[in-house]
C-alpha positions as CSV (number, residue, x, y, z in Angstrom):
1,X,-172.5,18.2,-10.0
2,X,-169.3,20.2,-10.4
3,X,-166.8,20.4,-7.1
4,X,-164.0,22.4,-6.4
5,X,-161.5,21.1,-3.9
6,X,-159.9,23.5,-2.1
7,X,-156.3,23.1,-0.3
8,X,-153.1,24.8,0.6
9,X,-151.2,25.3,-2.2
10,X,-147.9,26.1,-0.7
11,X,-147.5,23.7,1.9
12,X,-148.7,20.6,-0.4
13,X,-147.0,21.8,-3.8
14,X,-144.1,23.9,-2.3
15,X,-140.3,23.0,-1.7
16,X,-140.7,20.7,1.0
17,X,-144.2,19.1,0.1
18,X,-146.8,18.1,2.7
19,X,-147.9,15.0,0.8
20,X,-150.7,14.3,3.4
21,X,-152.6,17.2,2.4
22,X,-152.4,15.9,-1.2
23,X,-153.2,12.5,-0.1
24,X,-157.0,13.3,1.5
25,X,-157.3,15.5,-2.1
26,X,-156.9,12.4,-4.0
27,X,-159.1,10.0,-1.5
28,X,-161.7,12.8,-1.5
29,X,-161.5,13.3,-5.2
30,X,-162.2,9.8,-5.8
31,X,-165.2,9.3,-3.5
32,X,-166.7,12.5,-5.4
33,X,-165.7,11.2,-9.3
34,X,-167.1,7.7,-8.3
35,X,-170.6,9.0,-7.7
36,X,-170.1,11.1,-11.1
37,X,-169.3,14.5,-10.0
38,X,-166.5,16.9,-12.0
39,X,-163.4,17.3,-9.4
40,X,-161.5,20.8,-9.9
41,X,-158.3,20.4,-7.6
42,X,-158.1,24.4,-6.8
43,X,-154.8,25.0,-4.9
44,X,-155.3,28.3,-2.6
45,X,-152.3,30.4,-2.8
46,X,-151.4,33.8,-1.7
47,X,-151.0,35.8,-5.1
48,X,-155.1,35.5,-4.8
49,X,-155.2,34.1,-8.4
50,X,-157.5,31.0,-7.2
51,X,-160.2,33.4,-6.7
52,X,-161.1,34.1,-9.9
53,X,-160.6,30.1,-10.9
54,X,-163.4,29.9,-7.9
55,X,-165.5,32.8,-9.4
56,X,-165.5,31.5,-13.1
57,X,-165.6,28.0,-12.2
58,X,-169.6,28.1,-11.8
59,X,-169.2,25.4,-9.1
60,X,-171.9,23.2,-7.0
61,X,-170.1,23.0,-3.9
62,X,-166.9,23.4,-2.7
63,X,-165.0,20.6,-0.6
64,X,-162.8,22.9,1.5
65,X,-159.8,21.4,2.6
66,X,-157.8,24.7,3.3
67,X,-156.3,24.2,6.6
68,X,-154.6,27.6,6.0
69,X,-152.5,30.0,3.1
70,X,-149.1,29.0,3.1
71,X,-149.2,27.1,6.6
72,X,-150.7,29.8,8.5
73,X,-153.9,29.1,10.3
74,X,-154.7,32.3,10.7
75,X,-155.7,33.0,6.7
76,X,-157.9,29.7,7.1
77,X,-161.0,31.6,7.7
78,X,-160.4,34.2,4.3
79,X,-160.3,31.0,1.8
80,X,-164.0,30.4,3.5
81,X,-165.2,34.0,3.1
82,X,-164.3,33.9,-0.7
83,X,-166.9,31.1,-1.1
84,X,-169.0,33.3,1.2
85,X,-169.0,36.4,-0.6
86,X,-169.4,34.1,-4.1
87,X,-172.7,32.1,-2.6
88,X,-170.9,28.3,-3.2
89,X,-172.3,25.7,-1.0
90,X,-169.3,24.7,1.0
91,X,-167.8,22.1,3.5
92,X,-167.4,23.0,7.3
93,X,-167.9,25.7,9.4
94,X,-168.4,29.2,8.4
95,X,-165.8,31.7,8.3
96,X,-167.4,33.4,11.6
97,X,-166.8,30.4,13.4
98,X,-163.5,29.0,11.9
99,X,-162.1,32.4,12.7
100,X,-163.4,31.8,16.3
101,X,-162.2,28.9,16.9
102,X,-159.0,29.7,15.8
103,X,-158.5,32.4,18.7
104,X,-158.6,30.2,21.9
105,X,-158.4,33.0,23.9
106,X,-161.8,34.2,22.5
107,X,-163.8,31.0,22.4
108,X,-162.6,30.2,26.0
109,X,-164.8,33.3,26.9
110,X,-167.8,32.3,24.8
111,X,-167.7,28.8,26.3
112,X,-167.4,30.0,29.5
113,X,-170.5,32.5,29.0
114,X,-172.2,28.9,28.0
115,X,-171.7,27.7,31.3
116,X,-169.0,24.5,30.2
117,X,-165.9,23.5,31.9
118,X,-162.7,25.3,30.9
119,X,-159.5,25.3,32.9
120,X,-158.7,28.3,34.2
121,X,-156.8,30.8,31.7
122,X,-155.2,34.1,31.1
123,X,-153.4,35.7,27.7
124,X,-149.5,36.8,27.5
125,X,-148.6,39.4,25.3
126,X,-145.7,41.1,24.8
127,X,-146.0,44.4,26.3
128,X,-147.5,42.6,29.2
129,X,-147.4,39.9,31.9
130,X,-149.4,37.3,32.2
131,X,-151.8,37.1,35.6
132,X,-150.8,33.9,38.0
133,X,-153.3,31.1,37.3
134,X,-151.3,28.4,39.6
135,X,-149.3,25.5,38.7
136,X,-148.7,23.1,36.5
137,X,-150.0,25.3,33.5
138,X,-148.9,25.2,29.8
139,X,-148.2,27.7,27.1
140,X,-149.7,27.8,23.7
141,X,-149.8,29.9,20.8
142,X,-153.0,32.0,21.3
143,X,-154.2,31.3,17.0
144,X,-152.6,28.8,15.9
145,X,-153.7,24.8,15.1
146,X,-151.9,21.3,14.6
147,X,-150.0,21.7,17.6
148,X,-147.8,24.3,16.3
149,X,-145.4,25.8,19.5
150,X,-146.5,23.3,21.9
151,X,-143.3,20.9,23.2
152,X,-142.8,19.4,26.5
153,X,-141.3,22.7,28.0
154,X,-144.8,24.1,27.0
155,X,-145.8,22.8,30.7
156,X,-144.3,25.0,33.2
157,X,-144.1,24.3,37.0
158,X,-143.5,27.8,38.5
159,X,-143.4,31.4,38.0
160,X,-139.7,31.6,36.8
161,X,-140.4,28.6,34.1
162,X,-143.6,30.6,33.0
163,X,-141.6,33.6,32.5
164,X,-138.6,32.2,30.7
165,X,-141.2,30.1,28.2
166,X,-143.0,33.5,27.8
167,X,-140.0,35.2,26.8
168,X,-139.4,32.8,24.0
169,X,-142.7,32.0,22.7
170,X,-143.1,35.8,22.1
171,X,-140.0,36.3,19.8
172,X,-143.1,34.2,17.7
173,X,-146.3,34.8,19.0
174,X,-147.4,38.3,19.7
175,X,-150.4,36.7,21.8
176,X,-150.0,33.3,24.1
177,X,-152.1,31.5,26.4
178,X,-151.7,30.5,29.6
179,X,-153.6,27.8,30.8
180,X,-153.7,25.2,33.9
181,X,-152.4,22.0,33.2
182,X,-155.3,19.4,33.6
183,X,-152.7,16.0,34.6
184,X,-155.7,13.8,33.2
185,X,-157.3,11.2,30.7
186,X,-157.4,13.1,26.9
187,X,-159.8,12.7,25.1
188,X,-161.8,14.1,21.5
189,X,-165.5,13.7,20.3
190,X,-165.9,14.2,16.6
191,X,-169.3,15.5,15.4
192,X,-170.8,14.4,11.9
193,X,-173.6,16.8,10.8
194,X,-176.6,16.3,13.8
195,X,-174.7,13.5,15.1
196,X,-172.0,13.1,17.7
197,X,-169.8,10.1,17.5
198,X,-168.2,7.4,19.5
199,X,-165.2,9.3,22.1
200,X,-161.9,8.7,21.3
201,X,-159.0,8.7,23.4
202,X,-155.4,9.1,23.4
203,X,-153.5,6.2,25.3
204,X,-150.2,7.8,27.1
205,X,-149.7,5.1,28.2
206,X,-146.3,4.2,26.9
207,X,-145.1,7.8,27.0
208,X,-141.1,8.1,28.4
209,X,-141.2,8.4,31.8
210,X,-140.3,12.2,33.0
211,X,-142.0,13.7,29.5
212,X,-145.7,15.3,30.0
213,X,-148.3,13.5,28.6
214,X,-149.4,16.3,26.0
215,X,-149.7,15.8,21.9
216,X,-147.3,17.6,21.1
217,X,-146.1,18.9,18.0
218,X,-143.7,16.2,17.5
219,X,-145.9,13.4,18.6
220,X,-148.7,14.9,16.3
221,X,-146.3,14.9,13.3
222,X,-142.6,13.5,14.1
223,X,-143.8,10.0,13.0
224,X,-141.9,7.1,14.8
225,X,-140.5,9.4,17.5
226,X,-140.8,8.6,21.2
227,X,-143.7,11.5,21.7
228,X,-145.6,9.6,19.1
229,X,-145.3,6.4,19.5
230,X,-146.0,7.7,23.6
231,X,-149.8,9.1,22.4
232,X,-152.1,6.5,20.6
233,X,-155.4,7.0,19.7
234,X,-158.3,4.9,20.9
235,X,-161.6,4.5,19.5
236,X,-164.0,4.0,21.3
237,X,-162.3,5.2,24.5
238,X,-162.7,3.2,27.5
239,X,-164.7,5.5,29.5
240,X,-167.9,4.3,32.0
241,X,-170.9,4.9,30.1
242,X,-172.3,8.0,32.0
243,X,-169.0,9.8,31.3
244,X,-168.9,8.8,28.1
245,X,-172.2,10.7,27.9
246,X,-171.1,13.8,29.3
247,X,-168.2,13.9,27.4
248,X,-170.5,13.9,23.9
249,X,-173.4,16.8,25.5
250,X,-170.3,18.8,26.3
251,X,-169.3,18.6,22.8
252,X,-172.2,19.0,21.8
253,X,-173.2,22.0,23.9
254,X,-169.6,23.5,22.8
255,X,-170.1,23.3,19.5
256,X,-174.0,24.7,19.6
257,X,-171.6,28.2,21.4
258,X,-169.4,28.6,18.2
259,X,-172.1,27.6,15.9
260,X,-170.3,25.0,14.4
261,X,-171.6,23.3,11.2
262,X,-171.0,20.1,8.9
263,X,-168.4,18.6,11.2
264,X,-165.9,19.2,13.7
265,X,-163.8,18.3,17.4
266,X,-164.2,18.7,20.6
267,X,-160.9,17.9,22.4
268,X,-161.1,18.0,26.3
269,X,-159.1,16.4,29.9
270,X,-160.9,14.4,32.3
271,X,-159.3,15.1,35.5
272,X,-159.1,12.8,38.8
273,X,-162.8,13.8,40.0
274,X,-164.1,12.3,36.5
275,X,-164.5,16.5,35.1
276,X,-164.3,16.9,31.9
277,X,-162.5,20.3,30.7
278,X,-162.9,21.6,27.1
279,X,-159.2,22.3,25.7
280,X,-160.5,23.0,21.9
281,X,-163.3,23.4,20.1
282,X,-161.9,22.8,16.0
283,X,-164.0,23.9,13.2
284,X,-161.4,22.4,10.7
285,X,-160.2,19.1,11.9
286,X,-158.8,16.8,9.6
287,X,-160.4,15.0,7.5
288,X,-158.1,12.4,5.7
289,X,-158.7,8.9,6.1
290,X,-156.9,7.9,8.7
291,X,-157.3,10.7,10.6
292,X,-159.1,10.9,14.4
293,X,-162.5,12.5,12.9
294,X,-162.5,9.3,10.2
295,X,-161.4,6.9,12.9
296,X,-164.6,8.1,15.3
297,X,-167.0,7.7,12.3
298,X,-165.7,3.8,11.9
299,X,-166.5,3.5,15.2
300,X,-169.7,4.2,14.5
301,X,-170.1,2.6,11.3
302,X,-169.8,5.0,9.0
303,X,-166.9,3.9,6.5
304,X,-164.6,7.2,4.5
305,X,-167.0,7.3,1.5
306,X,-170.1,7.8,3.4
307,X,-168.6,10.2,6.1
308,X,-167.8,12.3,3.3
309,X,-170.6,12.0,1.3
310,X,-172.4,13.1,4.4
311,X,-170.3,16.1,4.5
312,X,-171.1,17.4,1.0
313,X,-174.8,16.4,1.8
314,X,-175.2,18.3,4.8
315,X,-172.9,21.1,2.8
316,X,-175.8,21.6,0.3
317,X,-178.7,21.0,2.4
318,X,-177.7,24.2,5.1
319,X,-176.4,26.5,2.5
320,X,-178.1,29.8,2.7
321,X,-180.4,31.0,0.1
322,X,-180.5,35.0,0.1
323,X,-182.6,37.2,-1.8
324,X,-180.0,40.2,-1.0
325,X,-182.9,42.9,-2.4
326,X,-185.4,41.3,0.2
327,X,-183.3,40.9,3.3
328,X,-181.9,44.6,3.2
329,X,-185.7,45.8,2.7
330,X,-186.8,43.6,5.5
331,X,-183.6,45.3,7.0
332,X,-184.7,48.5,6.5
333,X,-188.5,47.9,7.2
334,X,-187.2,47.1,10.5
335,X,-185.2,50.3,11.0
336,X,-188.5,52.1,10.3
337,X,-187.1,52.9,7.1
338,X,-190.1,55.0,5.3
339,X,-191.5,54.2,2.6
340,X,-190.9,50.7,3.6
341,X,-189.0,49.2,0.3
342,X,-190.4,46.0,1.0
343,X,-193.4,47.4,0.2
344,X,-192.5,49.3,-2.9
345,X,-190.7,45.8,-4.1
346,X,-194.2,43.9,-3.8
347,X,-196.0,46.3,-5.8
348,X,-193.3,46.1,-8.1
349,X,-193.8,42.6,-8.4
350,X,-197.6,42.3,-8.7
């Protein structure tokens, strides 16, 4: 089998690397050469030049780990439709769904047309201001991942907070959300093809006294700093059983809406009553080692090699096979299309 590995070119080979991202490359790129496969590191960059490597490369599957082009999220879901529009079995959730997921404004509406729990929301933009939803509420970029723009002044207390955070968040962000502030347990269910895995939480517990209890972009990547060391991840969370349960069909149910595939996040609040409220739904968690996703699957007993060997087995198994002449006569069969080229295409093949 001959795999492709996808990533970010610019934030793991640029001026100021991101060695993470080339850290899960290597760990993945072992697991795959161990159990004989040829590994093509492909790094994504915006000159578009990857895209023929990807078209010639007559590839098997591709391991996506493009968590964006050049750090922004919001050309995550274009790497996918490249492997879309070429037929390679790939990694993840489809473009549709990454692209989704990515607008939280958007997927708050579909999960709230689902029927699940979402703390009440409105969108900022520019040209406009945003509708009271009450208070505590916090601000966050409306498509963007990893925590980018959300700090402890995120969480605003009243009207003249919310407009002063508004103001500044949109010299960045065309598009912000607005959300109530659930002042609860956090926790995350990771899902592994058909299976949901053990909840995890995160402990803020020994968070400085007067800071919100948020992950933050700092605690999620200003390593050894008060917000970090103030959010620790458990797994399994220590949740009563029946919660626990209603935490994972959430999830579940959740990522049914967005038609997630291969694997994925659920990140939610529990407030005071014991409610769980969805925060994010993420197509394109990470995936590295030591990450929350890997951490859930230990839990479970699923070690790194077989959680990703899973991946690229439940990659192959769903991708789509299309017979592009048949579906567009089907297609036009069902548009009372006449003569029916379906037809015509069955003589032809007699």
């Amino acid at each position: 089998m001959k795999v492709a590995i996808l990533f970010d070119a610019l934030s793991a080979l640029g001026a100021s690397p991101e060695f993470l991202i080339l850290d899960t490359v290597q760990a993945v790129e072992e697991i795959l050469a161990d159990d004989g496969a040829t590994v093509v590191r492909i790094p994504v960059n915006p000159d578009g030049r990857w895209v023929e490597r990807v078209r010639r490369g007559k590839f098997d599957l591709a391991f996506n780990l493009c968590e964006g082009i050049d750090g922004v999220a919001a050309l995550e879901p274009a790497a996918i439709g490249v492997l879309e529009l070429f037929g390679i079995p790939y990694t993840g959730s489809s473009s549709a769904t990454t692209s989704l997921s990515l607008r939280k404004h958007v997927v708050n509406s579909v999960l709230e047309r689902a029927g699940l729990p979402v703390p009440a929301w409105t969108l900022s933009r520019r040209a406009a201001m945003a509708e009271p939803i009450g208070f505590p509420a916090i601000c966050k970029p409306a498509a963007e991942d990893a925590s980018l723009g959300i700090e402890q002044r995120s969480v605003v207390r009243s009207a003249r907070a919310l407009a002063a955070r508004l103001k500044e968040m949109h010299t960045c962000w065309d598009e912000v959300l607005v959300q109530q502030f659930v002042d609860g347990r956090e926790v995350n269910v990771g899902i592994l093809g058909a299976e949901v895995l053990p909840v995890a939480e995160i402990d803020f517990g020994a968070m400085p006294k007067g800071m919100w209890r948020i992950v933050s972009y700092t605690s999620k990547w200003n390593v050894g700093s008060a917000e970090d060391l103030g959010a620790t991840p458990r797994c399994p969370a220590d949740l009563p059983g029946e919660l626990t349960t209603e935490c994972q069909r959430i999830a579940l149910a959740a990522w049914d809406a967005v038609g997630g595939a291969s694997y994925g996040r659920v990140d939610m609040r529990i407030d005071a009553n014991g409610q769980p409220w969805i925060l994010e739904v993420n197509a394109n968690p990470d995936i590295a080692p030591d990450a929350g996703l890997a951490r859930m699957a230990r839990a479970a007993g699923i070690e790194y090699p077989e959680m990703i060997r899973t991946v690229c087995a439940e990659a192959v198994a769903s991708a789509p096979r299309i017979d592009v002449a048949h579906e567009w006569a089907l297609a036009e069969r069902l548009s009372g299309a006449a003569p029916p080229l379906l037809d015509l295409l069955a003589v032809g093949q007699r």
